[in-house]
DONULUM-535543 format. One line per 8 residues: number of its first residue (from 1); their letters; for each residue z negated, x negated, y of N, C-alpha, C. Coordinates in nm, 4 decimals. Example, Ala and Ser with C-alpha at 12.3 -4.5 7.8 and 13.67 -1.06 7.14 Angstrom:
<recs>
1) AS) -0.7800:-1.3190:-0.5690:-0.7800:-1.2300:-0.4500:-0.7800:-1.3200:-0.3300 ~ -0.7080:-1.2850:-0.2250:-0.7140:-1.3670:-0.1060:-0.7870:-1.2900:0.0030 .
</recs>
This chain:
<recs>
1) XXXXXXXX) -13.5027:4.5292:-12.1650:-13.4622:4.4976:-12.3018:-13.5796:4.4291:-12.3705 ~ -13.6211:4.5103:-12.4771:-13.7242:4.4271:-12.5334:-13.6992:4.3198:-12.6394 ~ -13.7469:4.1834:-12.6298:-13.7253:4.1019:-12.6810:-13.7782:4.1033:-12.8430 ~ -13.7175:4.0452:-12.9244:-13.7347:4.0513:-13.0740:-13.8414:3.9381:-13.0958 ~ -13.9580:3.9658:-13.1942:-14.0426:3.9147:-13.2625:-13.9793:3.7082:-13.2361 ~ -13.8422:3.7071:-13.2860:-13.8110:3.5703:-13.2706:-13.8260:3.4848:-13.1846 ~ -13.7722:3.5586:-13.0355:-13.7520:3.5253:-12.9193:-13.9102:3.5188:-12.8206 ~ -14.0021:3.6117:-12.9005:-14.1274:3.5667:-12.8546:-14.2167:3.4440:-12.8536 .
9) XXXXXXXX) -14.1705:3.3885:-13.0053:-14.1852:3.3137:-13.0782:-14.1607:3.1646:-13.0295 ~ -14.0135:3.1560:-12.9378:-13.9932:3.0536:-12.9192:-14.0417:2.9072:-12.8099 ~ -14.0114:2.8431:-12.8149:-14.1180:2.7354:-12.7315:-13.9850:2.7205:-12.6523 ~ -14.0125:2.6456:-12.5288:-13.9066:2.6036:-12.4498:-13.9235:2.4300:-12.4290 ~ -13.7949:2.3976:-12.3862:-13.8128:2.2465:-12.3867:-13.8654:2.1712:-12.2241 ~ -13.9008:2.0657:-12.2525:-13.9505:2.0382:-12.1200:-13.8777:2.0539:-11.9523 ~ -13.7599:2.0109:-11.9915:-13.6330:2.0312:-11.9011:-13.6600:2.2089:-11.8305 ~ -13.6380:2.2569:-11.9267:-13.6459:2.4227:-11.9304:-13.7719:2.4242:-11.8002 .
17) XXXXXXXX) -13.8787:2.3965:-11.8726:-14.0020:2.4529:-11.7530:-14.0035:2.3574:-11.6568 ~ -13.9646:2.2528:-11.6426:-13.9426:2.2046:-11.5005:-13.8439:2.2979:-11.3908 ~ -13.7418:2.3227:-11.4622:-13.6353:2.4316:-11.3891:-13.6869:2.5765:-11.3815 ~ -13.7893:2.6405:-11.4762:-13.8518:2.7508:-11.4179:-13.9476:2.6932:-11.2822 ~ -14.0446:2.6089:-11.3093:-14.1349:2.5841:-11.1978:-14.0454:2.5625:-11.0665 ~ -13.9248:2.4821:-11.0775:-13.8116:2.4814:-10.9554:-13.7712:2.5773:-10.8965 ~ -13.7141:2.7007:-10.9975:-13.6594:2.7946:-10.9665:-13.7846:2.9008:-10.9203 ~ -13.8792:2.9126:-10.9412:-14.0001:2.9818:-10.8934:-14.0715:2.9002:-10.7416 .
25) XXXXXXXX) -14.0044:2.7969:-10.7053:-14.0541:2.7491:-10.5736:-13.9464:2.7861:-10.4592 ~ -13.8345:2.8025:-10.5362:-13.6546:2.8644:-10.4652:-13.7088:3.0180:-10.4181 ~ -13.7459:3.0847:-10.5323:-13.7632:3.2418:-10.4736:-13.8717:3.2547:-10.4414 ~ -14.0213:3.1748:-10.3768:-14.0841:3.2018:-10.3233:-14.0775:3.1492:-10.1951 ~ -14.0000:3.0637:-10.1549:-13.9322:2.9970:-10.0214:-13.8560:3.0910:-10.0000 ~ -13.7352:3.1459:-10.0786:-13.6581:3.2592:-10.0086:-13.7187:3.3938:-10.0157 ~ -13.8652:3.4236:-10.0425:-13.9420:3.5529:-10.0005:-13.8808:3.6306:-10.0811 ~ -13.8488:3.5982:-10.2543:-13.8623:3.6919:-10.3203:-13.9197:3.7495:-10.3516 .
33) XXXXXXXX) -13.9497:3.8338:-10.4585:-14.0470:3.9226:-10.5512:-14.0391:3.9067:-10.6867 ~ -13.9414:3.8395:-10.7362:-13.8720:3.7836:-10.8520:-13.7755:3.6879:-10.8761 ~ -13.7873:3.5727:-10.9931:-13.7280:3.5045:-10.9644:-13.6252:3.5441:-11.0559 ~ -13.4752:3.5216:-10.9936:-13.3327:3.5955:-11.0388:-13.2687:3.4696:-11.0227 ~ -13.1791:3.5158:-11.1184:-13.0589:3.3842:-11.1880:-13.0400:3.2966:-11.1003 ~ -13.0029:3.3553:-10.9575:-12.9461:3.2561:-10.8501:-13.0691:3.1166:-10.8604 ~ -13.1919:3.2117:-10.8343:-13.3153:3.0946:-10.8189:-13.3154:3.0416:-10.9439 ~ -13.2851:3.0470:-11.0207:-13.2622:2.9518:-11.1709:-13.1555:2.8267:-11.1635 .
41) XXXXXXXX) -13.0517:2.9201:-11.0691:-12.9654:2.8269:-11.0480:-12.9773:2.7027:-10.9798 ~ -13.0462:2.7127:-10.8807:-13.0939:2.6568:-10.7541:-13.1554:2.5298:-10.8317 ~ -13.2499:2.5879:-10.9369:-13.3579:2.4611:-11.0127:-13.2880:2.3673:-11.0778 ~ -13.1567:2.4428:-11.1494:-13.0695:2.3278:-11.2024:-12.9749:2.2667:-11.1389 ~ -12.9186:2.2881:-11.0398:-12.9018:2.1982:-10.9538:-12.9569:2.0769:-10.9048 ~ -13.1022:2.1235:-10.8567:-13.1764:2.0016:-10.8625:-13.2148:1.9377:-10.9743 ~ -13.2078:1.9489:-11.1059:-13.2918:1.8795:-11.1873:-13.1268:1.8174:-11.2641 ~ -12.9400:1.8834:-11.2302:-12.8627:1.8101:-11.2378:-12.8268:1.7144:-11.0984 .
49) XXXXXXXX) -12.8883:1.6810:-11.0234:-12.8874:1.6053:-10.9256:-12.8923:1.4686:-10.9651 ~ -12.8523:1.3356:-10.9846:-12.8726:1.1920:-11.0084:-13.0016:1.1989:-10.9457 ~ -13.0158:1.2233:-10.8368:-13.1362:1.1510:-10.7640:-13.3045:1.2477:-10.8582 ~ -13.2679:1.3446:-10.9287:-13.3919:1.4105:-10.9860:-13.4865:1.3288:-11.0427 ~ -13.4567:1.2316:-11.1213:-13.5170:1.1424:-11.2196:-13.6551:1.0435:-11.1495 ~ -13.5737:1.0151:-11.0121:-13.6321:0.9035:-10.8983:-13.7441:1.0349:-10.8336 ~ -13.7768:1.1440:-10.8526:-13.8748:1.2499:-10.7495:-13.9296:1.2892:-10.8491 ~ -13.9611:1.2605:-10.9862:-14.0621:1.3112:-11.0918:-14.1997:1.1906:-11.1157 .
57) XXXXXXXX) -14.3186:1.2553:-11.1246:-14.3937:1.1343:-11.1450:-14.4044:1.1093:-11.3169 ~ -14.3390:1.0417:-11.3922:-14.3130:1.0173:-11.5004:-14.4692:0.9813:-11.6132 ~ -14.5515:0.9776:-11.5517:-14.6660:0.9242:-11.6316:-14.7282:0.9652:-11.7497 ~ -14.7487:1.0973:-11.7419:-14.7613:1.1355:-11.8766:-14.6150:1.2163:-11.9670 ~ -14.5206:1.1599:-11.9782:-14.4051:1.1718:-12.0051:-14.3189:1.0484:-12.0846 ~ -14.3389:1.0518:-12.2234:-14.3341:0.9304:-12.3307:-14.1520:0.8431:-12.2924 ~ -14.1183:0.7217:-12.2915:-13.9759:0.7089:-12.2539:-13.9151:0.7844:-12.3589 ~ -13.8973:0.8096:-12.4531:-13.8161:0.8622:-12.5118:-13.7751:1.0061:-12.4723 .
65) XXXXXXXX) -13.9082:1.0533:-12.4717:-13.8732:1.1827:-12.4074:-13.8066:1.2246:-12.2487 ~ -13.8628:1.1109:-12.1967:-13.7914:1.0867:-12.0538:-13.6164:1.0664:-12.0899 ~ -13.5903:0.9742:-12.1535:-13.4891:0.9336:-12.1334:-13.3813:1.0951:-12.1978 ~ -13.4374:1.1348:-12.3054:-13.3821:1.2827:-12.3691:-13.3720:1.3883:-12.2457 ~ -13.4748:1.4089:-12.1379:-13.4424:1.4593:-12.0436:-13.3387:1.4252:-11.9877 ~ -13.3485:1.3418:-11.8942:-13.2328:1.2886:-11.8229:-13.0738:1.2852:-11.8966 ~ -13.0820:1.2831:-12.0503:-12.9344:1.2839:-12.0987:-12.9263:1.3991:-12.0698 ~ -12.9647:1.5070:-12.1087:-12.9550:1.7141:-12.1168:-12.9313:1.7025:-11.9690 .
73) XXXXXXXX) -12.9852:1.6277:-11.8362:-12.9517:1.7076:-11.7252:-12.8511:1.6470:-11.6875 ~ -12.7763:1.5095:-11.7264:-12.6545:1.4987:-11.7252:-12.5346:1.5832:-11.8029 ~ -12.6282:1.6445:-11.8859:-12.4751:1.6976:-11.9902:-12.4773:1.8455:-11.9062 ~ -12.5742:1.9079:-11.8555:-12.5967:2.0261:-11.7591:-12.4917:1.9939:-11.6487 ~ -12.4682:1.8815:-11.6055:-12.4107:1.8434:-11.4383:-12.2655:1.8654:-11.5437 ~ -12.2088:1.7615:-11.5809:-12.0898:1.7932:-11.6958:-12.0294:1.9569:-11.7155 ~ -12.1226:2.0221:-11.7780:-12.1570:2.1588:-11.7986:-12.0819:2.2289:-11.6573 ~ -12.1264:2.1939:-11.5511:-12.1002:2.2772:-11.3963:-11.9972:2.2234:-11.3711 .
81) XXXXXXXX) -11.9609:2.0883:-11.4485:-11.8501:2.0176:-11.3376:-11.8281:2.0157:-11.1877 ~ -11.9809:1.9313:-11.2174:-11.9454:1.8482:-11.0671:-11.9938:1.7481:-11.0469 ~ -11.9580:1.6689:-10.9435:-11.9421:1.5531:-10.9351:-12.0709:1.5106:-10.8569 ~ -12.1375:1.4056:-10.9233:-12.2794:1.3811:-10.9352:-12.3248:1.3388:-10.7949 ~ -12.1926:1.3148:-10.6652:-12.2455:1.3472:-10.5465:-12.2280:1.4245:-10.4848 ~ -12.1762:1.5677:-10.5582:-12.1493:1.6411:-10.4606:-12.2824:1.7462:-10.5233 ~ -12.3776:1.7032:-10.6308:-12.5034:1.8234:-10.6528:-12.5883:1.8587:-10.5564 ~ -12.6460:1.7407:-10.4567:-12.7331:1.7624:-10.3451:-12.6552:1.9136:-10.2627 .
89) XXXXXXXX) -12.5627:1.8451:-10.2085:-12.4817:1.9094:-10.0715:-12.4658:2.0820:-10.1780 ~ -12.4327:2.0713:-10.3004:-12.3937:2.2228:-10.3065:-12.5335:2.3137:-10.3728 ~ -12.6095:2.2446:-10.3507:-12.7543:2.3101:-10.3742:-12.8097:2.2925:-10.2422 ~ -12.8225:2.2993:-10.1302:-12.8383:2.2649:-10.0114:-12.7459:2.4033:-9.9590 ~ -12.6013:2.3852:-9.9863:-12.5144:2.5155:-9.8921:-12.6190:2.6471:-9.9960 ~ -12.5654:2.6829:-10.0956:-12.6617:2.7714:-10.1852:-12.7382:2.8365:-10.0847 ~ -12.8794:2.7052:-10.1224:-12.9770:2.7743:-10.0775:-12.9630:2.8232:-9.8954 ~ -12.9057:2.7261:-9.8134:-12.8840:2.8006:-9.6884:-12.7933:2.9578:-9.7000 .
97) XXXXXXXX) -12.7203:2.9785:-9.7643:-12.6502:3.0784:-9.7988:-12.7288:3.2092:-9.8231 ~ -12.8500:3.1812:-9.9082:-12.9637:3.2475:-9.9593:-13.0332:3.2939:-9.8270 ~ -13.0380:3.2148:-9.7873:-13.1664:3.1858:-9.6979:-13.1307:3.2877:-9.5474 ~ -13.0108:3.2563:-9.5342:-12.9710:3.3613:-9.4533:-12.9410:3.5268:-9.5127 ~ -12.9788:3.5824:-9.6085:-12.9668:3.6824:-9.6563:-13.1053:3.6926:-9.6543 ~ -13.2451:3.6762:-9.6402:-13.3598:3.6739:-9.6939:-13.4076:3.7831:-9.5653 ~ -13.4954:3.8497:-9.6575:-13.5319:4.0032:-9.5639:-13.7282:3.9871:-9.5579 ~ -13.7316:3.8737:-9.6333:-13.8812:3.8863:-9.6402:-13.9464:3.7484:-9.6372 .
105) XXXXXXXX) -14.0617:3.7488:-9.5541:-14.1348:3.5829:-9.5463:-14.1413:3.5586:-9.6409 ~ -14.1497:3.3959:-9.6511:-14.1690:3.2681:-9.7725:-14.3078:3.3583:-9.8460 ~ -14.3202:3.3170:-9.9546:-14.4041:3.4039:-10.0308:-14.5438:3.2734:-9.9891 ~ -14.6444:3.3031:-9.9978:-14.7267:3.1372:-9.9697:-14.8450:3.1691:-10.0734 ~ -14.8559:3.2456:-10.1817:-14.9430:3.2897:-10.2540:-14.8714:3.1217:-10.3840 ~ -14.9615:3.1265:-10.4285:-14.9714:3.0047:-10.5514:-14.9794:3.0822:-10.6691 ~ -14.9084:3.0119:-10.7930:-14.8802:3.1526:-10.8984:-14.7267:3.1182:-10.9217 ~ -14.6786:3.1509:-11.0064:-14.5791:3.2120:-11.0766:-14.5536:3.3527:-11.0155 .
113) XXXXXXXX) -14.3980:3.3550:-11.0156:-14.3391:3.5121:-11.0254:-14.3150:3.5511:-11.1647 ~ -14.3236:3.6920:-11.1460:-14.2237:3.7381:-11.2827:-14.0576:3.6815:-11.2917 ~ -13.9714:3.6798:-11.4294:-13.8041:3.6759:-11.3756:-13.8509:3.8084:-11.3576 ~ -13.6837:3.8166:-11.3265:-13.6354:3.9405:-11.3179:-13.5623:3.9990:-11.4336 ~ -13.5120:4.1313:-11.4500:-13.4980:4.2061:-11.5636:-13.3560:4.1113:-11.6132 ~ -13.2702:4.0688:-11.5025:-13.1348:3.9955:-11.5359:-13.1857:3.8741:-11.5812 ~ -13.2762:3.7877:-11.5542:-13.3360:3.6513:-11.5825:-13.3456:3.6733:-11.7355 ~ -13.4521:3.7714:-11.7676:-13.5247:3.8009:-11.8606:-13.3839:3.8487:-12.0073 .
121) XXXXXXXX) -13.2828:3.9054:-11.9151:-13.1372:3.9209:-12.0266:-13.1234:3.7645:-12.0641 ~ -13.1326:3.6825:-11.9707:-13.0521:3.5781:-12.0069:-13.1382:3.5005:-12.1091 ~ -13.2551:3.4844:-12.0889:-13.3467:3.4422:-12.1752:-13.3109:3.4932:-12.3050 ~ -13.3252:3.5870:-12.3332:-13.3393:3.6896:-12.4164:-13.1586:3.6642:-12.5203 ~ -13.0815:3.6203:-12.4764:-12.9092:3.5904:-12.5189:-12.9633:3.4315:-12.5647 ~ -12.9807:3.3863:-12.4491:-13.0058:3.2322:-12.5285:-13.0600:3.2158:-12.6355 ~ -13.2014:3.2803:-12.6199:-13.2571:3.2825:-12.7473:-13.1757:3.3327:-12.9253 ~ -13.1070:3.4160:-12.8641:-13.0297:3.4537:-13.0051:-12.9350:3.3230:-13.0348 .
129) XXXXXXXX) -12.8652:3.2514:-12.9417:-12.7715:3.1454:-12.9427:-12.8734:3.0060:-13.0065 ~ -12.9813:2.9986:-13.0538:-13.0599:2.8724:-13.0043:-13.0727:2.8987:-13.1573 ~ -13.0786:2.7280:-13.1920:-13.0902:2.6588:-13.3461:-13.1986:2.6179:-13.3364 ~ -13.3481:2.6702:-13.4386:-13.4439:2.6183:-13.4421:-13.5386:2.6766:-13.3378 ~ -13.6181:2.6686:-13.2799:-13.7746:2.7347:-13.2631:-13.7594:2.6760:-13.1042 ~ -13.6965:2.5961:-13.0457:-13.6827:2.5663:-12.9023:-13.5527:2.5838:-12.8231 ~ -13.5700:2.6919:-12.7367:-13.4953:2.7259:-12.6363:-13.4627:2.5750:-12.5461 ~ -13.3481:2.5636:-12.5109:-13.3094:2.4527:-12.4230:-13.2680:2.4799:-12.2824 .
137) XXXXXXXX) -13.2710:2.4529:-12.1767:-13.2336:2.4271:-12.0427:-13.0632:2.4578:-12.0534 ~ -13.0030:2.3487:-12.1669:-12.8910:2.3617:-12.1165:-12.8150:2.4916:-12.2105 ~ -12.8635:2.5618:-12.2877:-12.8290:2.7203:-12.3938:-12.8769:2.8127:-12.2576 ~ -12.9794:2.7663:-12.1801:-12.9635:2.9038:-12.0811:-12.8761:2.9057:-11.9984 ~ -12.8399:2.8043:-11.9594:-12.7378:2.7831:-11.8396:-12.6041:2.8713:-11.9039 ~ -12.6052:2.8290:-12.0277:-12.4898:2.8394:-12.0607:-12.5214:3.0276:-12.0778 ~ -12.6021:3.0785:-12.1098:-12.6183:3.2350:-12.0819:-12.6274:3.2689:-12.0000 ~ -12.6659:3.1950:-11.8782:-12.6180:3.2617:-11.7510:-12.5102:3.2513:-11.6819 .
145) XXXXXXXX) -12.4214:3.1548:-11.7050:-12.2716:3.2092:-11.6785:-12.1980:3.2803:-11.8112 ~ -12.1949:3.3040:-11.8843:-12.1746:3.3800:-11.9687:-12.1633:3.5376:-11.9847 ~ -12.2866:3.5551:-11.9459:-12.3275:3.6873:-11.8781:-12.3017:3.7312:-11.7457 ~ -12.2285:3.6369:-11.6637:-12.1981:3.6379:-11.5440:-12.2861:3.6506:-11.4449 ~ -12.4268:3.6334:-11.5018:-12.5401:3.6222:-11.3943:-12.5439:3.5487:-11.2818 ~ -12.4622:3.3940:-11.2841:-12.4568:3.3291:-11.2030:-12.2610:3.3043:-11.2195 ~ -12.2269:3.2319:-11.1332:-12.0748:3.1890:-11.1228:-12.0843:3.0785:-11.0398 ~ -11.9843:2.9692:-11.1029:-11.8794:2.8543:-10.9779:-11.8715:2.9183:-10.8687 .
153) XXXX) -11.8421:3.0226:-10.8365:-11.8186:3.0834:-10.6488:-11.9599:3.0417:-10.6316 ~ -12.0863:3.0549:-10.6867:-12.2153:3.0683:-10.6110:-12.2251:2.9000:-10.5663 ~ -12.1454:2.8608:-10.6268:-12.2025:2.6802:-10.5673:-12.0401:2.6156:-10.5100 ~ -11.9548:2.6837:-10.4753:-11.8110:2.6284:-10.4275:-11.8658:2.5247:-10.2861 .
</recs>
């Protein structure tokens, strides 16, 4: 699906590319070739985790903007409904879940993947949903269950 002039256009928010760089360390540990919704999923999990905030090195990252993060990945955890100790343990089963389906070694090349063509839908929906010139973390989430790319069964 080719994306519209707009959607090229748009910037993403910081939240956002922390959870791509997450989700691109998920599908190169599980020996993908692309990173797909699940591995998107995987990133927000961790970055709705309480404990995320305490494993970032915050330094060049202004408080305000820190603190704007951390509200979005609480309203993301909200969003999944779940309960802020049970994010570790169900991003943990996930990825073992994954991990036992995996047909190919950990990728160990450095780099970015491509998404995938379903990633790239979801991007591509958010962007039409999104007010103003920045895509958000928590408008994709919300296009990827939407689109049914990801589901509650994937993290029960």
């Amino acid at each position: 699906m080719a994306m519209s002039n707009n959607a090229k256009n748009m910037k993403t928010d910081a939240l956002l590319r922390l959870c791509w760089l997450a989700a691109n360390e998920e599908a190169k540990h599980l020996g993908a070739v692309a990173i797909e919704p699940v591995h998107f999923l995987l990133g927000v999990l961790k970055i709705a985790d309480p404990e995320f905030p305490k494993r970032l090195e915050t330094s060049d990252v202004s408080s305000a903007e820190w603190a704007a993060m951390c509200k979005a990945a609480c309203n993301i955890r909200h969003y999944l409904d779940i309960i802020p100790e049970k994010v570790a343990d169900k991003r943990r089963r996930l990825r073992a879940k994954l991990a036992a389906k995996r047909t190919r070694p950990p990728e160990a090349q450095s780099g970015m993947l491509h998404r995938s063509k379903e990633l790239k839908r979801a991007f591509h929906d958010a962007c039409l949903f999104t007010d103003g010139d920045t895509l958000t973390l928590r408008t994709l989430v919300q296009s990827l269950f939407e689109l049914e790319l990801v589901s509650l069964d994937d993290i029960k």
